[in-house]
VONUDO-988218 format. One record per residue (C-alpha): residue in one letter; x, y, z. Coordinates in steps of 0.02 Angstrom, whole numbers, plus 32768, in hexadecimal, padded with zeros to 4 digits. Layout:
AXYZ
...
***
This chain:
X7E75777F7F16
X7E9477247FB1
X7F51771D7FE9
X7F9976787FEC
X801D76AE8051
X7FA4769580E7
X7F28761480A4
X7F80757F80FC
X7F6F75D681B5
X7ED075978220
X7E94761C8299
X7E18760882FF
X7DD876D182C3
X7DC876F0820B
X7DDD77AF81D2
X7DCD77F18121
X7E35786A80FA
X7E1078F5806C
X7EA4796E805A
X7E9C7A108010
X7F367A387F86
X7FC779967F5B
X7F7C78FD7F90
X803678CA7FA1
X806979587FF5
X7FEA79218083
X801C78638077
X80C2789A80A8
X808179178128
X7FF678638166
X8093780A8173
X8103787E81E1
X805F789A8244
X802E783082DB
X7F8E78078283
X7FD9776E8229
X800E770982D8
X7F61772A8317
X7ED6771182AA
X7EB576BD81EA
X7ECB77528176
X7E7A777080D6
X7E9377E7804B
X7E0F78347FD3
X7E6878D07F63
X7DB378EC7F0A
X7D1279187F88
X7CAE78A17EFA
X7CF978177F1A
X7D07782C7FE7
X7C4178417FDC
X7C3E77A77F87
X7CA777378000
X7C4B7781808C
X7BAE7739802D
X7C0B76938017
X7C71768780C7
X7C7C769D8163
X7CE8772C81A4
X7CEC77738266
X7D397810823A
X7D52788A81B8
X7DE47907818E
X7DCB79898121
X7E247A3080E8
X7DCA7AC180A3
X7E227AE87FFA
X7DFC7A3E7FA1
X7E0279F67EF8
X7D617A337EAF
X7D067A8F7F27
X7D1E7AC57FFA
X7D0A7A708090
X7C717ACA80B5
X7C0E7A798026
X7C5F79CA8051
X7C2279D78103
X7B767A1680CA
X7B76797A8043
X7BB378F180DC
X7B1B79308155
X7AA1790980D3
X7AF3784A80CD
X7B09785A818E
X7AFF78E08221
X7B50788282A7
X7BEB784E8245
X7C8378BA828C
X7CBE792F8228
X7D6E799C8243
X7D8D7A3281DC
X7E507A4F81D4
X7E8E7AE8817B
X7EF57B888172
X7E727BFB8143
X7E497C6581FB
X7DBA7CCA81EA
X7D107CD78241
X7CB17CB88193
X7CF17C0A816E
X7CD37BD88222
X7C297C1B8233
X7C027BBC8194
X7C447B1781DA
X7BFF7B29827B
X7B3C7B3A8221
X7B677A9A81BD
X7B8B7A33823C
X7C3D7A2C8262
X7C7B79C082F4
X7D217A1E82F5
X7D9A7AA5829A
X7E547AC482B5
X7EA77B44825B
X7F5E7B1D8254
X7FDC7B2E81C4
X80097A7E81B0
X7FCB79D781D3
X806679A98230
X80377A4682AC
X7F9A79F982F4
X7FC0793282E0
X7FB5792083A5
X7F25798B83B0
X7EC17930832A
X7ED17875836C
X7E9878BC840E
X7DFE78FE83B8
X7DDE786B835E
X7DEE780683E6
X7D7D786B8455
X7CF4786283D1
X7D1177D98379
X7D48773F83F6
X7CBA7742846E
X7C2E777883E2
X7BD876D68427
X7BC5770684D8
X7BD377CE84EC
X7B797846846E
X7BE478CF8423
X7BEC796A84A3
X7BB679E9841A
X7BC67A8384A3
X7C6E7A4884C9
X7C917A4983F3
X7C587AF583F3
X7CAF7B3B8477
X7D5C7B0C842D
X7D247B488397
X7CF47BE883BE
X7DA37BFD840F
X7DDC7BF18367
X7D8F7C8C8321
X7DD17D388337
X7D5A7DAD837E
X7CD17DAF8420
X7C557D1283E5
X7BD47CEA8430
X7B217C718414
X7A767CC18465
X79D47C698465
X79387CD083FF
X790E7D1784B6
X79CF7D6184B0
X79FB7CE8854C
X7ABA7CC38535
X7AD77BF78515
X7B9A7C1284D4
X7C2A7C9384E3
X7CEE7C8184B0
X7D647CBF852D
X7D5C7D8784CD
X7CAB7D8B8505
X7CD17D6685A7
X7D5A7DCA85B1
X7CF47E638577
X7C677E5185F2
X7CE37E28868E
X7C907D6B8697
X7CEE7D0986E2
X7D3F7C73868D
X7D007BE786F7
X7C4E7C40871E
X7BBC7BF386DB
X7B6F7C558659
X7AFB7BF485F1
X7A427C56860D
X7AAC7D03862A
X7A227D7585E1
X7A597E00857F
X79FB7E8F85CC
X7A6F7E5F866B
X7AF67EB98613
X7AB77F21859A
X7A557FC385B5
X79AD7FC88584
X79C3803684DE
X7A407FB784A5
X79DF7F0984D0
X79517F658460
X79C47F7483E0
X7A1E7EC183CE
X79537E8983E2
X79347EE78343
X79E27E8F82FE
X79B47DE4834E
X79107DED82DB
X795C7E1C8231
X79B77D7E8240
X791B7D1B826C
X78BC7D7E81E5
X79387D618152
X79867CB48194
X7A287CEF8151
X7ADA7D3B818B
X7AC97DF881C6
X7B427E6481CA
X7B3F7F238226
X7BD97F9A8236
X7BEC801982D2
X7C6D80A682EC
X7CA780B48391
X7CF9812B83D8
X7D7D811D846D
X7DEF818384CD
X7E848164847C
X7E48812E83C6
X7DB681188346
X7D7E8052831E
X7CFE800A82BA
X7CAC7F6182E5
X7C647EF3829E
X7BE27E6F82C3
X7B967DD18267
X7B097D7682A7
X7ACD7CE08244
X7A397C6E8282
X7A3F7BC782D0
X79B67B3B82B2
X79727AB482FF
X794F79F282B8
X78A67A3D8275
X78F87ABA8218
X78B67B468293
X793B7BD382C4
X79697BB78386
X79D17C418396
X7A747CC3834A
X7B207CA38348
X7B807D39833A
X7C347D828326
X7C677E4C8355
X7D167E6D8313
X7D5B7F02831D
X7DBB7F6982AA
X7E47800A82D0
X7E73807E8276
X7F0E801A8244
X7E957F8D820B
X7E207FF281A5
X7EAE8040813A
X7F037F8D8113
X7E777F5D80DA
X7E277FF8807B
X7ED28036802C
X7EC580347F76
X7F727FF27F6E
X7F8F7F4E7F89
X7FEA7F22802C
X80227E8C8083
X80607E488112
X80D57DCB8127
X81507D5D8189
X81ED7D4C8188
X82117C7881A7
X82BD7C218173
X82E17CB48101
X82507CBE80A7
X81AE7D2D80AA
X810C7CD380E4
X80767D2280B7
X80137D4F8160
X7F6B7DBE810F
X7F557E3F806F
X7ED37EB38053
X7E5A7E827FD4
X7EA77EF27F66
X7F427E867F67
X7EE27DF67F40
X7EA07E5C7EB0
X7F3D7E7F7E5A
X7F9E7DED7E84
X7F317D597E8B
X7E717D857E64
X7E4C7CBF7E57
X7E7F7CA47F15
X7E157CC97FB8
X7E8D7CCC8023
X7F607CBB800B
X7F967CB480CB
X801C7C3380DC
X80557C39802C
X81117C858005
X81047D317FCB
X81997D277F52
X81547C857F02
X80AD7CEF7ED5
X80DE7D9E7E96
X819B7D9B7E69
X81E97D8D7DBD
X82637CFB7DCC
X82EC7D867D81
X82B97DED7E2A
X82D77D4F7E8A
X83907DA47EE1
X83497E487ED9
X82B67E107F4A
X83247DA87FC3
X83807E467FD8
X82FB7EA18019
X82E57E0B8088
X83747E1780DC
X83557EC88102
X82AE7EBB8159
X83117E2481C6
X838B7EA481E3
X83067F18821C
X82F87F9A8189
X82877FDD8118
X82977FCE8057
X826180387FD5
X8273801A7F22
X821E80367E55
X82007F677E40
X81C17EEA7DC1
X813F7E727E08
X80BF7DE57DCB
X800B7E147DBC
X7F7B7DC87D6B
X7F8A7E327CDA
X80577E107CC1
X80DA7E767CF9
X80C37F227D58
X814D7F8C7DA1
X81177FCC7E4D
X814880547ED7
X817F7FD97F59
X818E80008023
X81937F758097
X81B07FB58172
X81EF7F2481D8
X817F7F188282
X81BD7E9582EB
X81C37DDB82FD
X82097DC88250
X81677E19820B
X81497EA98190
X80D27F1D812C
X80E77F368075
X80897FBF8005
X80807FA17F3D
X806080357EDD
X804280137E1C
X80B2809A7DD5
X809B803D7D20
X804780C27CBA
X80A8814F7D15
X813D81027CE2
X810180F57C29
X80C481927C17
X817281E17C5E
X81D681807BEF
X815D81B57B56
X817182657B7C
X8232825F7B9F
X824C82057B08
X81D482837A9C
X822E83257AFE
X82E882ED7AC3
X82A582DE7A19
X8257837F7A1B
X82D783DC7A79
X8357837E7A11
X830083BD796C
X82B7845479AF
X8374848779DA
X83C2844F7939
X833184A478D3
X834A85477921
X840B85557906
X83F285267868
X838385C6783A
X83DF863178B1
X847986037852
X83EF864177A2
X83BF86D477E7
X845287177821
X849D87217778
X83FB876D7746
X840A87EB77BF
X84C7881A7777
X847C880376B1
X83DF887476CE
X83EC893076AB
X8322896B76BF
X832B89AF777C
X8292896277AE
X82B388C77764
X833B88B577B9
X82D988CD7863
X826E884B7828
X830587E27822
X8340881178BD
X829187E77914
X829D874078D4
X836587277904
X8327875A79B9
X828C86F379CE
X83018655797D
X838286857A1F
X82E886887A97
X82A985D37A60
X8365859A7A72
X836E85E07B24
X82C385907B45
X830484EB7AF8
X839184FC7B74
X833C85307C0B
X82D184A17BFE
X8360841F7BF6
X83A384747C8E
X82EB84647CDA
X82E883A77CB0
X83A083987D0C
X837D83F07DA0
X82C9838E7DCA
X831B82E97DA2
X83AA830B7E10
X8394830C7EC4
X83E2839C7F37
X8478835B7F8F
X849E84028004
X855284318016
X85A984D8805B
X85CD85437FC5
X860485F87FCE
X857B865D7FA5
X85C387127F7B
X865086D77F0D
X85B2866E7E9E
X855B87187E7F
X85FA877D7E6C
X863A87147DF3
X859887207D97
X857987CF7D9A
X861E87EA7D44
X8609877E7CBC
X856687EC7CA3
X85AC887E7CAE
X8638883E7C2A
X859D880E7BA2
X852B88A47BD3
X85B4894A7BF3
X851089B77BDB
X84B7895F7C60
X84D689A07D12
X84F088FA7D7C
X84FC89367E43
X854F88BA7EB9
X85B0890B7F5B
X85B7886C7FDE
X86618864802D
X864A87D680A0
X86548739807B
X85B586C180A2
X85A585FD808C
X850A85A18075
X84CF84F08068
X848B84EB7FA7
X84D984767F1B
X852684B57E6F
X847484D07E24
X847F857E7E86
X84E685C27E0F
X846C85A87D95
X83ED85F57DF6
X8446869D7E0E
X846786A27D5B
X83BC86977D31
X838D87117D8C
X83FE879D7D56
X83D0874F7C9A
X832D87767CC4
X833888247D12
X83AA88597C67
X834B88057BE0
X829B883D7C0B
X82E188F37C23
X82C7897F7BBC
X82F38A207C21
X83648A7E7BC7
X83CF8A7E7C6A
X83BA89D77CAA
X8402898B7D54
X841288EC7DA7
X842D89047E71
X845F88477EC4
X845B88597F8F
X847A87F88012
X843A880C80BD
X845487858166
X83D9876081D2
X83EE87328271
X849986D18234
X842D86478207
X83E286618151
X841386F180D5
X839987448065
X83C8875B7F9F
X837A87CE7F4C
X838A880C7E94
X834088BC7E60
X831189057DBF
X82C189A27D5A
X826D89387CE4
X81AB893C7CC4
X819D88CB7D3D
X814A88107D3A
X80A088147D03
X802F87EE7DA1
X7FCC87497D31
X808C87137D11
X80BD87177DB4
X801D86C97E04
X803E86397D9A
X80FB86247DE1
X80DA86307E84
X804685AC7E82
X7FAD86197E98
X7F5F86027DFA
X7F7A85727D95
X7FCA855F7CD7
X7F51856D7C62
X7F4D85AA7B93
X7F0786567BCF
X7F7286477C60
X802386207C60
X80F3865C7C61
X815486A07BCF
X81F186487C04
X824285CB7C70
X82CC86327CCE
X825986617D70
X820585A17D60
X82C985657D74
X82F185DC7E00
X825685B57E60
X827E85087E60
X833F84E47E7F
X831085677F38
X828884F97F50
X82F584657F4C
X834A84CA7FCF
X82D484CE804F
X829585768013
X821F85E97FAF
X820E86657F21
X81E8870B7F4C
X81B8878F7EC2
X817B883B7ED9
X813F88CA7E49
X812F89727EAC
X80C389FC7E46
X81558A517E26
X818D89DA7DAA
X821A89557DA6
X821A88A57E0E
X826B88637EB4
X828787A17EB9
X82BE87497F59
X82F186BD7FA9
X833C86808055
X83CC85FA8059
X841985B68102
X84B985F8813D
X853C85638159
X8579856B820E
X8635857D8225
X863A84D08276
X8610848381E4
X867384DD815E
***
């Protein structure tokens, strides 16, 4: 529908506008523009109905963005050079890559500005329009001129050869890379004046695909410099005359780091984004952000990243992190976010960079998340249970045990009372297991001989037949946490339960090493840890039915010291018995 806002305004150059997105939005935009004081605008929202009053009209100019109402501005500009292919044509729009300008450039386009908004390139557009459009009558459109601010446009080394490979255009890349000079006069440069002869052979071969398929072509190189690895890529697409006969290749070589390549191949999606009055503009994704987040859209540069994928109950939480990357700082947070399949919680890190822009990495965490809380909520039911069930015939068969007179039923009993205490301690350990890998290890200076002391006595209260050896005088602080405690009384749990010797012993020692890390070790004349056990503790074999521990205690030592920085040791001489050890870090005196 025409606007009637400007139908009362004679210019002496007509221009038909057709906007991409609000058609009001871009009447306001038309009217803070300078395009109002200097030609007769008109407005068209659907490409139908522009097509038509080109049909019906007269019109020196068109306008067009890329994103409009039913279809792009590709097809529009392939739809007005069947009606006309002298009628100027202007592509305006935010979407910046080589494929949308290599597409306009084959249909006919007299020029294409990428800016954000129309307001942005106002002055720059009635000087195009006025260069093509006022003095249509005496001067014929420059089309090299067109194409050389065009190609300026695209990111990349471009460059249009003849089917003999003689240069006719180059942006300011291509001359950059060859050392041409901006001013020298290039048009007829051959390419085997710059090329070797190996190469020339090859971009003949490349040059003749094109011709031979009339279509886009596409080839990927790695290249490798001194100081990294690239990949670049090239895509040539043919160029016809009038008659419909190809004339030549126009061609774009972009090049890709490292960097570049893992944006963009990450199966996470990432984004990044600018920082402008307070709120994140979208600058590029990876497709795999466009995947998750909006699988309908090319493209969502320009667009405000908090509009898209945040809940509006996330609204604060997400200006928060805002702030932060202003600030300079990195954020990392579990977060709910929009997708095109509702909402998803993510594993969110976003690094500031500079200029107000930033990087931000989406890991779907979803179905981790379920399954965690699934299996928490079915292991406090069955610990819960498991616990209560086992008391409850522990509390059975220990009046059994008092009520039975038969000797060997009575060891029956017995067998059952102590395999009911050994799923108890197993319940047990495990909730201690669960506590110590949810909890993270906040290092403090603790006192490291008094921990063991303290422990060995209260062994040596509850086991007087048990010898329990511990001689160290000196006293020795560590950095470890209160979970140590729990690890040294595992240990000597360990050592006494497992051991049958008539004379058992426990030996605890302590030995400094070079005043920076103490070894503990705890000794025992047990029957040792069976080697499969063991291998599966330690790591080297993995837990399998056929393969696998009896009990949790060593699991729980192994790791609260890895939380520490350092390592289970366990060794089973042939002599019999085991030696388990681990190193902690002695707390220097300035810091106790």
């Amino acid at each position: 529908m025409e606007s009637g806002k400007f139908s009362g305004i004679w210019q002496t150059t007509r221009v038909l506008c057709v906007p991409e997105g609000d058609t009001e939005e871009f009447l306001g935009a038309v009217d803070n523009s300078k395009l109002t004081t200097e030609f007769n605008i008109s407005i068209k929202a659907d490409p139908r109905e522009a097509l038509e009053a080109i049909s019906n009209d007269d019109f020196d100019c068109i306008i067009s963005g890329y994103d409009l109402k039913i279809s792009n501005g590709i097809s529009f500009l392939t739809e007005v050079r069947d009606f006309s292919s002298e009628l100027p044509f202007i592509l305006v729009t935010d979407v910046g890559n080589e494929s949308v300008a290599e597409q306009a450039i084959r249909e006919g386009v007299t020029s294409y500005f990428q800016k954000q908004s129309l307001e942005d390139c106002s002055s720059e557009l009635v000087e195009e329009i006025k260069n093509k459009v006022e003095n249509k009558d005496r001067t014929e459109i420059d089309a090299e001129q067109s194409l050389s601010q065009i190609i300026e446009t695209i990111p990349g080394s471009v460059f249009i050869k003849n089917v003999e490979g003689e240069y006719y255009l180059m942006n300011e890349t291509n001359k950059n890379l060859f050392d041409i000079d901006s001013e020298e006069y290039y048009v007829g440069l051959h390419e085997e004046e710059i090329f070797s002869h190996s190469e020339v052979e090859e971009f003949q071969k490349e040059r003749k695909e094109v011709i031979e398929e009339k279509d886009v072509t596409v080839k990927k190189e790695e290249i490798t410099t001194d100081s990294e690895s690239v990949e670049e890529v090239t895509r040539r697409a043919p160029i016809y005359n009038t008659d419909g006969d190809i004339i030549g290749v126009f061609g774009v070589a972009t090049v890709k780091n490292r960097f570049d390549r893992l944006f963009n191949e990450l199966n996470d999606p990432i984004v990044e984004f600018e920082i402008i009055n307070g709120e994140p503009i979208i600058v590029q994704t990876n497709n795999e952000f466009l995947e998750v987040f909006a699988p309908d859209h090319d493209s969502v540069s320009g667009e405000p990243l908090n509009d898209l994928i945040v809940p509006p109950e996330n609204q604060e939480e997400a200006t928060n992190f805002d702030k932060r990357t202003l600030s300079g700082k990195a954020n990392s947070a579990i977060i709910d976010r929009k997708t095109a399949d509702g909402i998803k919680q993510f594993a969110y890190r976003s690094v500031p960079t500079s200029n107000n822009h930033a990087f931000a990495i989406y890991t779907d965490i979803t179905m981790k998340i379920q399954k965690e809380n699934h299996l928490d909520v079915l292991q406090r039911i069955l610990r819960h249970n498991l616990r209560n069930d086992i008391n409850v015939i522990y509390g059975h068969i220990e009046r059994i045990v008092q009520q039975l007179d038969d000797s060997s039923e009575r060891e029956s009993a017995k067998t059952i009372k102590k395999k009911a205490k050994d799923i108890s301690r197993l319940c047990e350990e495990a909730k201690t297991i669960r506590e110590v890998l949810d909890s993270s290890a906040e290092l403090d200076t603790v006192e490291l001989d008094t921990i063991i002391m303290e422990t060995v006595q209260e062994y040596r209260e509850r086991y007087p037949e048990i010898t329990i050896e511990f001689n160290h005088q000196d006293s020795i602080m560590v950095y470890a946490d209160d979970k140590l405690q729990i690890a040294i009384d595992s240990l000597i749990d360990n050592a006494i339960r497992h051991n049958q010797s008539e004379s058992a012993f426990v030996s605890v020692g302590l030995t400094v090493q070079n005043g920076s890390t103490v070894e503990v070790e705890v000794i025992d004349n047990g029957p040792g840890i069976p080697k499969s056990e063991k291998d599966v503790i330690l790591g080297d074999k993995p837990v399998s039915p056929l393969s696998h521990s009896s009990g949790l205690g060593l699991w729980l030592v192994k790791w609260i010291v890895n939380k520490y920085g350092s390592s289970l040791q366990m060794i089973t001489p042939n002599s019999g018995g085991t030696t388990v050890r681990f190193t902690l870090e002695v707390a220097q005196s300035d810091h106790i």
